[in-house]
C-alpha positions in Angstrom: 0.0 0.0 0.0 1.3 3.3 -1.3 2.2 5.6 1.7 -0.2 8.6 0.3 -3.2 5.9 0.2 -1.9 5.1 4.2 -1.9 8.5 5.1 -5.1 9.1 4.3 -6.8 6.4 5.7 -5.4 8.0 9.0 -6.1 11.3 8.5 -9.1 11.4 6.0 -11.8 10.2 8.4 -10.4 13.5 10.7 -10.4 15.6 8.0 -13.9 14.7 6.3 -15.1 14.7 10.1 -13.9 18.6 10.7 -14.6 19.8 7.0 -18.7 18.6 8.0 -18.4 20.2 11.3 -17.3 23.6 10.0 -19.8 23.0 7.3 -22.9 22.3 9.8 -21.7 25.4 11.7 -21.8 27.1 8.5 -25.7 26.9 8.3 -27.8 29.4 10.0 -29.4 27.2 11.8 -32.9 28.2 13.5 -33.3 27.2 17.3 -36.1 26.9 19.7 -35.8 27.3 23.4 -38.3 25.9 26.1 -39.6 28.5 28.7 -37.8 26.6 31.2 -34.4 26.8 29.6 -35.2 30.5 29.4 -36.0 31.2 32.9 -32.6 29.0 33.9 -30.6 31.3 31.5 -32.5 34.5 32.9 -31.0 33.4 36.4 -27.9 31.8 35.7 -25.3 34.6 35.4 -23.3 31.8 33.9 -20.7 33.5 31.5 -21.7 31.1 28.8 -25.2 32.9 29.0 -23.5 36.3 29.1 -20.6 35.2 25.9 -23.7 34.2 23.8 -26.7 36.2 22.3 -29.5 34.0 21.1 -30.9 33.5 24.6 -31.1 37.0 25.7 -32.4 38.0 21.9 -35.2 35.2 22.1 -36.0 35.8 26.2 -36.2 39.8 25.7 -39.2 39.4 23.0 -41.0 37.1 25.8 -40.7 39.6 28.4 -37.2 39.3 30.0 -35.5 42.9 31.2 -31.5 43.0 31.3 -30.5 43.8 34.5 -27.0 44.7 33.7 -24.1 45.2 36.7 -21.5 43.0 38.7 -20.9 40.6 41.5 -24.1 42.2 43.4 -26.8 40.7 41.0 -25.3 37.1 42.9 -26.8 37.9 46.3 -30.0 35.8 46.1 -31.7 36.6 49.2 -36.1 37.2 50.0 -35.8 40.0 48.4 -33.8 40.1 45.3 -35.7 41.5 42.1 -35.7 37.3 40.6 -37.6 36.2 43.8 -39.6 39.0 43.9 -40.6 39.2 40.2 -41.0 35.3 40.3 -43.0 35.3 43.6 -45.8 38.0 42.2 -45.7 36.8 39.0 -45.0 40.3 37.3 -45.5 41.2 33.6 -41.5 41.1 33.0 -38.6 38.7 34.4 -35.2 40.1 35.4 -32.2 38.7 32.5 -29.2 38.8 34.9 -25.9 40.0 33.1 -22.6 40.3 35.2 -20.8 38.7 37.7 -17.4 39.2 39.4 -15.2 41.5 37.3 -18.1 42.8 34.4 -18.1 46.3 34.2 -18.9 49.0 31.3 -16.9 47.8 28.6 -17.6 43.9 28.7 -21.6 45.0 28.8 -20.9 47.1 26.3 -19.6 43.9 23.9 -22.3 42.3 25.2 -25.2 44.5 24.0 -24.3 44.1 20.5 -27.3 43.2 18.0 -29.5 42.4 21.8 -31.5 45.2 21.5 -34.0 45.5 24.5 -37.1 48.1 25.2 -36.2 48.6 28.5 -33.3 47.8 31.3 -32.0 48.3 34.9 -28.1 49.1 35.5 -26.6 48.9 39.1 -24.1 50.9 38.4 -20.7 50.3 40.5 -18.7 53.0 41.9 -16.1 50.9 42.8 -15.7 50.0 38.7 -14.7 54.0 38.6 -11.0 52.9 39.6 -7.6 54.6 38.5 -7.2 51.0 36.2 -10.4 50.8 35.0 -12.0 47.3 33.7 -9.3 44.9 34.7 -8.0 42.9 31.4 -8.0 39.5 33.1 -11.7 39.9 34.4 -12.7 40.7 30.9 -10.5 38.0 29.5 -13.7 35.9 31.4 -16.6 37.4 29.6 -15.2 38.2 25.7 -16.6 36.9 23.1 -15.9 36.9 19.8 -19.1 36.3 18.7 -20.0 40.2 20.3 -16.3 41.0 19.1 -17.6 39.8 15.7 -20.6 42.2 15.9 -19.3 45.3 16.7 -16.8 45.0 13.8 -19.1 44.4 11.4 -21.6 46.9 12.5 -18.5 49.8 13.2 -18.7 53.0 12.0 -16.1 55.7 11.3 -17.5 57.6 14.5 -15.3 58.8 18.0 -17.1 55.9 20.0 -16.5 53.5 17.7 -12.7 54.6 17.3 -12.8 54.4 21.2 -14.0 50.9 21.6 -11.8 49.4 19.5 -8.6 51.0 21.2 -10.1 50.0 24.4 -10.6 46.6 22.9 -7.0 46.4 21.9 -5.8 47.2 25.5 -7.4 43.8 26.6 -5.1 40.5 26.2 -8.1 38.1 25.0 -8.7 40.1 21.5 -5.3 38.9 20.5 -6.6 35.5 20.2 -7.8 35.5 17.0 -6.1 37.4 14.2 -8.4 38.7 12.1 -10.3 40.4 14.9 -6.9 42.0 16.2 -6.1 43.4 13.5 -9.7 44.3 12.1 -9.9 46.3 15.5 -6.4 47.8 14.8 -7.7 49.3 11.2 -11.2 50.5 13.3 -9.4 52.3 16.2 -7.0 54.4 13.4 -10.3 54.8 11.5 -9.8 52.7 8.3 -12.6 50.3 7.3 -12.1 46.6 7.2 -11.3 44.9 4.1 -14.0 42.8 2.0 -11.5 39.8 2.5 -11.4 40.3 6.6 -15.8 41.3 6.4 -16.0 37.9 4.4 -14.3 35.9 6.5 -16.1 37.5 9.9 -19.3 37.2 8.3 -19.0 33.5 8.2 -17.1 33.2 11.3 -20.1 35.1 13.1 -22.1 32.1 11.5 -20.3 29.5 13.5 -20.3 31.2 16.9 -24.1 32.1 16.4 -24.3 28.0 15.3 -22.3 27.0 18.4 -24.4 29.7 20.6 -27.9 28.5 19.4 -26.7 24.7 20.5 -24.0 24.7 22.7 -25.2 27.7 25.7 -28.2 26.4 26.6 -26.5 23.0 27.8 -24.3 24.7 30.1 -27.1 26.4 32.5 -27.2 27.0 36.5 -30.6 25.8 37.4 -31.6 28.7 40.3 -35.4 27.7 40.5 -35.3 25.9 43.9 -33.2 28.5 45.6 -35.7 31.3 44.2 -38.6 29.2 45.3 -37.5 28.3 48.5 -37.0 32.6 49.0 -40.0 33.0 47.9 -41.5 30.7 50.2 -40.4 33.6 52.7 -42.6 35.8 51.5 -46.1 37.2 52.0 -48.7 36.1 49.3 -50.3 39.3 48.6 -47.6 42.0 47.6 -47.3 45.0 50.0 -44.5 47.1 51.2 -45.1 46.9 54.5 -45.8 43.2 54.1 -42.2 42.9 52.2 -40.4 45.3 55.0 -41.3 42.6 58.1 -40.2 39.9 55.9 -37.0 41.4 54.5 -35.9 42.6 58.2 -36.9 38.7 60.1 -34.6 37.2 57.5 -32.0 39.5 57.8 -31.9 39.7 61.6 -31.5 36.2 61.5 -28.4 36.2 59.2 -26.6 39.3 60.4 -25.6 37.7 64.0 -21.7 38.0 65.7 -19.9 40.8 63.7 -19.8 44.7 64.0 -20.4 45.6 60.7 -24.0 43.9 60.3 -23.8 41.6 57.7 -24.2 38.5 56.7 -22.9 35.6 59.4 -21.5 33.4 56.5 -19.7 36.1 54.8 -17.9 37.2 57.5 -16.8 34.1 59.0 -15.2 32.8 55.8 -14.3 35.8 53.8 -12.8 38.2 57.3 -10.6 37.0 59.5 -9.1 38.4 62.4 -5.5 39.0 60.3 -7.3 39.9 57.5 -9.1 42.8 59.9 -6.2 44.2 61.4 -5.1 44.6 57.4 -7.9 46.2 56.1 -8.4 48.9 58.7 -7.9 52.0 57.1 -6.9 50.6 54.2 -9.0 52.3 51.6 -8.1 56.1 52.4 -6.4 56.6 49.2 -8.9 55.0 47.1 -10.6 57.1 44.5 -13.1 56.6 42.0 -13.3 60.3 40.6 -10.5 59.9 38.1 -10.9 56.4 36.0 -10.8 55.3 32.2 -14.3 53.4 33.6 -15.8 56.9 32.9 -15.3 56.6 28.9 -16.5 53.1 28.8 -19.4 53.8 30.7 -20.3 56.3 27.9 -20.0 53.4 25.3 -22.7 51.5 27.7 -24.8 55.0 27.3 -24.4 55.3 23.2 -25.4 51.9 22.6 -28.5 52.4 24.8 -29.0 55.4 23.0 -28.9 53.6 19.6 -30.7 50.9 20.4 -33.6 53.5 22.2 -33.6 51.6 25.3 -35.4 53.1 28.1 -33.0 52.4 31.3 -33.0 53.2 35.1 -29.8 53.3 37.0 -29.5 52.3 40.4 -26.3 53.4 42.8 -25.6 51.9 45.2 -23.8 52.4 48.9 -21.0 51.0 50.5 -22.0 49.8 54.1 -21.1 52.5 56.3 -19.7 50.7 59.2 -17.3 49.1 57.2 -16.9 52.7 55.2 -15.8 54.1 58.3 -13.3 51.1 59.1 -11.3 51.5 56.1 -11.4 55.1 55.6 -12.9 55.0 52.4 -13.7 59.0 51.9 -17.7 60.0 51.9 -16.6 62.9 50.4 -14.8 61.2 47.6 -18.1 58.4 46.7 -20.1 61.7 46.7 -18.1 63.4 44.2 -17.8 59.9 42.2 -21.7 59.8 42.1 -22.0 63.8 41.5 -20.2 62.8 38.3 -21.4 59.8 37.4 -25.1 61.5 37.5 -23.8 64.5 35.5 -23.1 62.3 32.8 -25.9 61.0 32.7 -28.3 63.5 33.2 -27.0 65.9 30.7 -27.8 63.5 27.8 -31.4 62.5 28.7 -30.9 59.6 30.6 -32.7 60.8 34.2 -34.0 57.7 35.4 -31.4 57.5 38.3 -32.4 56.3 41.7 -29.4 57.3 44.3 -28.5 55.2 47.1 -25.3 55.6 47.7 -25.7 57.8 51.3 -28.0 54.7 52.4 -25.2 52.6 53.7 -25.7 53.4 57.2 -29.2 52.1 56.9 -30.0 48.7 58.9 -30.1 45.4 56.9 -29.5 47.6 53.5 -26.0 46.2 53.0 -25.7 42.3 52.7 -21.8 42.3 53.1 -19.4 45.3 52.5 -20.6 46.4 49.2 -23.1 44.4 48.1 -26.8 45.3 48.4 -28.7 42.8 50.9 -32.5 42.6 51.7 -33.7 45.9 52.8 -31.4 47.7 49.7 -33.1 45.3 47.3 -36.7 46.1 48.5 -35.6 49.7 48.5 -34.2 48.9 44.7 -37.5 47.8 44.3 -39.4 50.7 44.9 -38.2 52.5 42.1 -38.1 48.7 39.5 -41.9 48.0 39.6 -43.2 51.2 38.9 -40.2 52.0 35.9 -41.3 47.6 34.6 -45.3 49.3 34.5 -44.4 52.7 33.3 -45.8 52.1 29.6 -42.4 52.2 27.4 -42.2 55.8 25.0 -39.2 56.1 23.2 -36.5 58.1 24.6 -34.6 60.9 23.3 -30.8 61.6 24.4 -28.4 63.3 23.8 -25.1 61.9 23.3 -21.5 63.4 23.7 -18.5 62.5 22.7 -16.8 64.9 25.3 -17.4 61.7 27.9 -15.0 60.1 25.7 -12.0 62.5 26.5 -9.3 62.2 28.8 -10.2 65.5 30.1 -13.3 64.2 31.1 -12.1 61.4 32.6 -9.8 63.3 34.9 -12.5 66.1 36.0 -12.6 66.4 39.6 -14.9 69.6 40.4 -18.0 69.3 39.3 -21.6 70.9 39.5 -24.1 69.7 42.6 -27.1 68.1 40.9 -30.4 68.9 41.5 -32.5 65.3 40.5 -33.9 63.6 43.5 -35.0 60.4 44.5 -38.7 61.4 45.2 -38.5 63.7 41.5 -37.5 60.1 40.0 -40.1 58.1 41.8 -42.9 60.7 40.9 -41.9 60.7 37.5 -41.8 56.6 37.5 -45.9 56.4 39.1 -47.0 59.0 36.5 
């Protein structure tokens, strides 16, 4: 036997096998997805769900909302907006995007071609950091399926120009050429080649091929955990009704520590050498000056192409704990002050402010994280903006939020926009 002949039966069985695959992935393949599958997706905050874009595409026409932050949207106690929305059987269902490490740039991927009518953004001040996104934590939630998107949908504008430099600052673009270097020609404002729009069209096919089969087999099934919270709370919704719930569950977790939090979180995650390191250890920290300002922009101008309606929510820092590390009052304010300029001054004034609520009892679940009377407080402003019929918003956007001089602005304006002026507004 010749050796060509033995080569290939070795290696011809492999090849045919890949040249079918790539073939099969090729097709643009329609997929279904049970209302089960959906609601796992919806509250698995697996990245998986948050690299993909079929799910959230086919969940938001069905009445799923994005609720778009971080690490907070993991806290599932009585009164998280899941177990609430799931336990009153409300007219929309929270789509939970973030974890651990998303900020403003890797939601910003990861709104391309998912329009939605409306979302919520719990918006971070501790993302506003000198650094900005850190590269390894977005490393865990690129795609470049949403890579693929933005490239072939990039226009010669300042954002776009922006994102891609941005982009090209983070180690996991590199791992495919073609995107690296498409990115490279969008950032110095050159369009992409046919050649290189060619060959992302069709490697956009596969990822949407592999996303449409592959995603939905990889869920976190949360549906006991939100029933049994549920199961805490009163039948009939009321405020009242939801306080005396929220504060018996939280009393009852909060026991032996000084900062009132949860028991379990401070008995694994703060030890005594750990404590005697973190006091006053946040004195210099400052969130005023931060490259996260200029990404969170990108977050606003796709919002505002897409004509999304969207209320932001800030958050506190637990007080107690505030006060033992020195982090500076005076600093969060003027990070909010700015963060709330930027947004009010191109039409986006759906801003609830918490962030001076951090002394409040039971608000905080751990040091930064909002726990059960936060959440029902969150709520307050949720299920009015979820019945408010939607009307289609008009901003404003600048590209001055894309400047470094922006970005290092320290003194700004007070702002006028209250919590009650955002609640009336919401109940009109």
């Amino acid at each position: 036997m010749k050796n060509k002949t033995k080569l290939w039966l070795i290696f011809g069985p492999v090849i045919c096998a890949v040249l079918l695959l790539m073939g099969i992935l090729s097709l643009p393949w329609e997929r279904t997805f049970s209302k089960g599958s959906l609601f796992q997706a919806a509250a698995s905050q697996t990245t998986t769900v948050f690299k993909g874009k079929a799910m959230r595409q086919k969940a938001y026409k069905q009445g799923y909302v994005p609720f778009y932050g971080s690490s907070e949207l993991s806290r599932f106690d009585n009164m998280h907006p899941t177990v609430l929305a799931t336990k009153y059987k409300r007219s929309y269902m929270p789509f939970l995007l973030g974890g651990a490490g998303s900020q403003s740039l890797a939601q910003y991927l990861g709104m391309q071609e998912a329009p939605s009518k409306k979302a919520v953004v719990i918006i971070s001040p501790q993302w506003f950091t000198p650094q900005g996104q850190n590269p390894d934590a977005f490393g865990l939630y690129y795609s470049p399926l949403h890579a693929s998107d933005f490239i072939l949908n990039a226009k010669d504008t300042e954002a776009d120009r922006y994102a891609a430099r941005r982009l090209l600052q983070m180690p996991s673009v590199k791992s495919e050429h073609v995107i690296h270097h498409a990115l490279l020609e969008i950032a110095a404002g050159v369009g992409i080649s046919k050649k290189e729009r060619y060959y992302l069209r069709w490697r956009r096919q596969t990822y949407s091929t592999e996303d449409k089969f592959f995603t939905s087999l990889q869920l976190r099934d949360r549906l006991p955990k939100i029933e049994q919270q549920g199961a805490k709370l009163p039948d009939t919704y009321s405020y009242e009704g939801l306080k005396k719930a929220s504060e018996k569950e939280a009393k009852k977790n909060t026991k032996g520590n000084p900062f009132g939090i949860r028991t379990g979180f401070y008995k694994k995650r703060l030890n005594a050498k750990l404590l005697k390191k973190l006091k006053g250890s946040q004195k210099k920290f400052n969130y005023v000056e931060s490259p996260e300002y200029s990404d969170f922009e990108l977050l606003l101008s796709q919002f505002a192409k897409d004509k999304t309606q969207v209320l932001f929510i800030i958050p506190p820092v637990n007080a107690k704990w505030q006060k033992y590390t020195g982090l500076s009052q005076k600093m969060y304010d003027t990070a909010t002050t700015k963060i709330k300029h930027q947004l009010i001054s191109q039409g986006f004034d759906n801003i609830y402010d918490l962030s001076k609520d951090g002394k409040k009892k039971y608000f905080m679940e751990d040091t930064i994280h909002l726990g059960w009377n936060g959440w029902l407080a969150v709520d307050q402003a949720v299920k009015p903006f979820m019945e408010q019929k939607y009307t289609e918003p008009e901003y404003a956007i600048n590209d001055y939020y894309l400047t470094q001089a922006w970005r290092e602005k320290k003194k700004l304006p007070t702002v006028a926009l209250t919590n009650k002026d955002v609640l009336a507004k919401l109940k009109k």
